[in-house]
N, C-alpha and C positions, 0 to 999 in steps of 0.2 A: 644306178650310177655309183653307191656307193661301193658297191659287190667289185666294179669294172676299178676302182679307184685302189680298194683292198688289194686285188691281185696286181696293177701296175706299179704299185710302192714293192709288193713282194720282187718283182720282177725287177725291178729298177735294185731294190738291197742284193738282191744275189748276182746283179751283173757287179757293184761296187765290191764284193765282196769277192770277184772273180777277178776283177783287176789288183786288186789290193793284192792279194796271195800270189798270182802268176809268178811274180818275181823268185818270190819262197822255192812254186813248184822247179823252174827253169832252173835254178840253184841247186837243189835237191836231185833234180836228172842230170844236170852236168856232173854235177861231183861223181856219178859211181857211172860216169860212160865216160869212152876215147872222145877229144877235142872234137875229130870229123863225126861220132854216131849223137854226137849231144847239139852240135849245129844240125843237123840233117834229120832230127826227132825219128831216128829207126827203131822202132819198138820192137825191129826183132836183133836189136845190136847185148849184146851180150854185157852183163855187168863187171868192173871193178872195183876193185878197192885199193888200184895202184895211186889214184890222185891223192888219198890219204893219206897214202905211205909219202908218196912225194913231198906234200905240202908239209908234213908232219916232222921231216928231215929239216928240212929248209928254214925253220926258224927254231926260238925255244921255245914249246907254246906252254910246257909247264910251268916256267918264270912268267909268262903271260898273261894266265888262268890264274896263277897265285898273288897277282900283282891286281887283277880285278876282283878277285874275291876279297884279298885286303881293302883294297881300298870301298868297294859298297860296303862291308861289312864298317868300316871307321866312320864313315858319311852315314848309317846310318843309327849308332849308336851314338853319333854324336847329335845328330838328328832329334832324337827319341827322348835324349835326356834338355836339349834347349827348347823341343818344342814344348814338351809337356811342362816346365817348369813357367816359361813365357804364357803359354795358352791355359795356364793354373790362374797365374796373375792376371790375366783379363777375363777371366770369367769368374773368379770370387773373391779376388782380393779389393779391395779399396786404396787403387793408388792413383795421387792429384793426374789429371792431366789423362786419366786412363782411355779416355775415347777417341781424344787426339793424339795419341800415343799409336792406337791400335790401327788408324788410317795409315801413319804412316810407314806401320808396316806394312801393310796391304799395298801401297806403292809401288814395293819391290814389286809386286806380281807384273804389276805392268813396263817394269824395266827388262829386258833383252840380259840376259849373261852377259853378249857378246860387246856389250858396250862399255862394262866394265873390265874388261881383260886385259886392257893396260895398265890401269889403276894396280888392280889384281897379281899383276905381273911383279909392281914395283914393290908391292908390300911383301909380296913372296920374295924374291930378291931383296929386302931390306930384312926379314927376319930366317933369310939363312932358307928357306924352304924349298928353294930349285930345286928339283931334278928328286923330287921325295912322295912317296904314299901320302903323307900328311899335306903337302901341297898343291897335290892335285884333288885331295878333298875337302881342306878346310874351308873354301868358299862357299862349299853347297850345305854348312851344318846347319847354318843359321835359315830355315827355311819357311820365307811368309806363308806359304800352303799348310806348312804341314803345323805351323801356330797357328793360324784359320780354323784349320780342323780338332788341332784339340781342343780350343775357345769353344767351338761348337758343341761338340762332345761334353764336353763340360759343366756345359749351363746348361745338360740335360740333366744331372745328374740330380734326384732329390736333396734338397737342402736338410731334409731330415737323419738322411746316412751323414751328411757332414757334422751335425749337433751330437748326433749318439758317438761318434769318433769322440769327442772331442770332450763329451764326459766320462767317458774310458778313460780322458786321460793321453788320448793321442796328440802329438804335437801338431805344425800347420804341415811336417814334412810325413809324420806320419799318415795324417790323414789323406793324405797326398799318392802315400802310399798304397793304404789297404780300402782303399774308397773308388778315387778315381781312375787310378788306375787298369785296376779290375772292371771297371764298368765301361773304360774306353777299349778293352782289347780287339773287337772287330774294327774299329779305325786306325787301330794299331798294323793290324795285317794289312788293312786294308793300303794304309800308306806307305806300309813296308815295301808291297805289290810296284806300286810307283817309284820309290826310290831307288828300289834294287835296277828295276826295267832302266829307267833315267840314267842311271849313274853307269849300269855295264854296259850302256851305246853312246854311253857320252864321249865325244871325240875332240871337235877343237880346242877347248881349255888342256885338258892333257896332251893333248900333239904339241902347244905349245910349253908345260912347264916341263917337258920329262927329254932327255937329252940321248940316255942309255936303257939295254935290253933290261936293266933291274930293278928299274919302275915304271917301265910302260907297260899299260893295260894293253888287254885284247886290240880294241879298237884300233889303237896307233900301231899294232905290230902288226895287225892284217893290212893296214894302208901302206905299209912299210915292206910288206911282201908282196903286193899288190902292185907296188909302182913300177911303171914301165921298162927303166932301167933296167929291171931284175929278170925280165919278159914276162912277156902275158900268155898265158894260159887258160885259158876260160873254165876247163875242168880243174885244174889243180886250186883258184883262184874258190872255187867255186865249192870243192874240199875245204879248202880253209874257215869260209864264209862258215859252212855248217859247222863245223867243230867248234865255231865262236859265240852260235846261237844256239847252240845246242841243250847247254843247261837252261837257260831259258824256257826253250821248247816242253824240254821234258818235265821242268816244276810246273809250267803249266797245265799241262797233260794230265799230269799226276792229282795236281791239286783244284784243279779247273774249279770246281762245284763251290767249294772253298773261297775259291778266291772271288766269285759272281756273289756269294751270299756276304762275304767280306765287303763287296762296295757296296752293295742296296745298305748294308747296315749301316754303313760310314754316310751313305747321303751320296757316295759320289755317281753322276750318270752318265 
């Protein structure tokens, strides 16, 4: 029974796993075949790489690419220095109030983005932020996850590396420094992995604070060449798609092994 059990879950993951990627595949055959050979799945249809050329003309995807690389890269530096500074303070400082303090960040997790986006809107409109890198990212610095995770990380760390800092001679920011730091770096990629993935597919917050082609990310310039008006082409539509998940793809690819031994370490499953 349990042999017949082992093989049905195996069977059951690799049909989910076959639905899940389809999209991927169909995306991937449309882009380098004609509209008719990518409908009609003729495997003996002949490939190009005019949809690329097309889709490639048709927007700026270089202002695009450099406008999401900004922006994960601001969200996550700025990520990196409130988490760990917040997730320092709840795992070894002594401040009143610390435990009700730390629920109520954990809150945030259960609030939706999308609820605050008005709020969100108004503060960005009240400090000048429209239509900018910095405000389409400054709402995701502040991240309950990713203080979770350094808290945790944290209260691993021997309390006896923190003593020997500190008769060195190290301050609270030094030891801060050359302690925990270094002992959290596979959570550190680990949640790098997330934030980068999160942030370069994030769409409706930036659809609505960004106006023009010089701070829209990826996301809202594909929806933007995408839209009906412009026509639809399922190959050229389908070029684009990959050129936009593309770096993704390949850091994955590349660092696969990496990034699997980055979560077991981090805890995350």
């Amino acid at each position: 029974m349990s042999h017949l059990l082992r093989h049905a879950e195996s069977l059951l993951a690799l049909l989910l796993a076959i639905v899940w990627i389809a999209p991927l595949v169909f995306a991937v055959w449309a882009a380098f075949h004609d509209v008719s050979d990518a409908i009609a799945f003729d495997l003996a249809a002949p490939l190009t790489l005019e949809n690329f050329r097309t889709a490639w003309e048709g927007a700026p995807w270089l202002r695009y690419f450099l406008n999401t690389f900004l922006l994960v890269t601001s969200v996550l530096i700025g990520q990196f220095v409130l988490c760990t500074l917040a997730g320092y303070a709840f795992a070894q400082m002594d401040v009143p109030f610390k435990d009700t303090l730390f629920v109520l960040v954990l809150l945030q997790l259960f609030i939706l983005p999308e609820v605050l986006i008005v709020e969100n809107y108004a503060v960005a409109a009240r400090l000048g932020l429209l239509d900018t890198i910095l405000g389409i990212g400054a709402p995701y610095m502040a991240s309950a996850f990713g203080i979770f995770l350094m808290r945790q990380t944290f209260k691993t760390v021997p309390k006896e590396l923190d003593e020997a800092a500190r008769v060195e001679g190290a301050g609270t920011l030094g030891v801060l420094w050359r302690v925990y730091v270094p002992a959290a770096r596979p959570t550190y990629l680990a949640y790098a992995l997330v934030s980068i993935s999160t942030h370069w597919n994030n769409f409706l917050w930036p659809l609505i604070v960004t106006n023009s082609d010089s701070t829209r990310p990826l996301t809202v310039g594909l929806s933007i060449f995408a839209a009906p008006e412009n026509g639809v082409n399922i190959s050229v539509i389908s070029a684009a798609t990959v050129m936009a998940i593309a770096p993704l793809l390949i850091l994955f690819l590349l660092f696969q092994r990496r990034f699997v031994q980055a979560f077991l370490r981090a805890g995350i499953k």
